[in-house]
N, C-alpha and C positions, 0 to 999 in steps of 0.2 A: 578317532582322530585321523587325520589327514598323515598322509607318507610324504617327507621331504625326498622329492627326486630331483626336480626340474628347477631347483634353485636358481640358478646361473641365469636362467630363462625368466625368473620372478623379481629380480633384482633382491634375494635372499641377505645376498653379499653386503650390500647395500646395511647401513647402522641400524635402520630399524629394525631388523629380525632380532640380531644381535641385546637390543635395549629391551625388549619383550622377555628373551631371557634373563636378563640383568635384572630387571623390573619383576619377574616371577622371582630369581633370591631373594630379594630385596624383601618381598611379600612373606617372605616363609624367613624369621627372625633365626631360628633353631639354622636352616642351613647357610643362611648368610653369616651367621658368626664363625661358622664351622669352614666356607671361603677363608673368611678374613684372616682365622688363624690357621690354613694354609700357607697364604703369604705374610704374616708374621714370621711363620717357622721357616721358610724359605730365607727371608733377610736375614735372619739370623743365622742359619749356615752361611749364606755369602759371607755375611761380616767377618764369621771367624777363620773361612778359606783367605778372605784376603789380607787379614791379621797375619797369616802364616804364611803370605806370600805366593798364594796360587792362586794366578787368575784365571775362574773357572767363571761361565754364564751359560752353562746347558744344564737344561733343567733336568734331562737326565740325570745327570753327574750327584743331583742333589737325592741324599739321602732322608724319607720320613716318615716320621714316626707316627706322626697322625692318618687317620683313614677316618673315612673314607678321603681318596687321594683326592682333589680338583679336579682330575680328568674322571674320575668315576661319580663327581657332582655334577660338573656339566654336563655329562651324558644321562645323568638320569635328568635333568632338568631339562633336557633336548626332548628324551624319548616323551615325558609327561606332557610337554606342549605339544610336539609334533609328530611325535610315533619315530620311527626308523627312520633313518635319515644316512648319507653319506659320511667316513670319517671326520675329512675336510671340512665340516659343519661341526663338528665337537669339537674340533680343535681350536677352529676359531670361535666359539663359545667360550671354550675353557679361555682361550686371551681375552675375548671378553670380561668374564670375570675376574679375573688376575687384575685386570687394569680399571673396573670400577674398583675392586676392593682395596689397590694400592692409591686410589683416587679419592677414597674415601679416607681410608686411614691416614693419607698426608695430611688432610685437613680435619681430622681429629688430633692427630699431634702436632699441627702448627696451631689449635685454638682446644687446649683440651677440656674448657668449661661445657665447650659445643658437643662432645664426646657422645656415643649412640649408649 
């Protein structure tokens, strides 16, 4: 497999690379459920920090229980397409996924007959 280096230079940045990975969760059922309740479990801490009055939005801050984490799914979904790659590339993978899977699940709970 190819080394991501010269991204910037491929228009990497660019949504296509980005949907490739999206499109590889997507294909693999087991880790795309294992994304979505990621961020399930994410909302659900937000909800209850700002039930108590703390408005927190660093994902740092959030504590979880599930693993493997997102950022250690994206990175293996980085490395399996593309081999080694720059941080700055999983990062914005791992947003990638975040925001298909909270993409997906908004319109699973706004039409749950449609539900995966």
């Amino acid at each position: 497999m190819a080394e991501i280096r010269y991204l910037a230079n491929r228009d990497f940045y660019k949504d296509d690379g980005f949907e490739r990975i999206v499109a590889a969760a997507k294909a693999n059922a087991g880790r795309w459920l294992m994304i979505k309740e990621r961020v399930v479990e994410k909302r659900a801490i937000k909800a209850q920090l700002l039930r108590r009055g703390v408005g927190v939005d660093e994902d740092h801050l959030f504590p979880t229980d599930l693993t493997p984490r997102i950022a250690e799914l994206a990175e293996g979904l980085v490395s399996a397409i593309f081999g080694s790659c720059p941080p700055e590339i999983r990062s914005r993978a791992q947003v990638a996924l975040i925001e298909a899977a909270e993409s997906e699940l908004d319109g699973e709970w706004a039409h749950p007959s449609r539900g995966a």
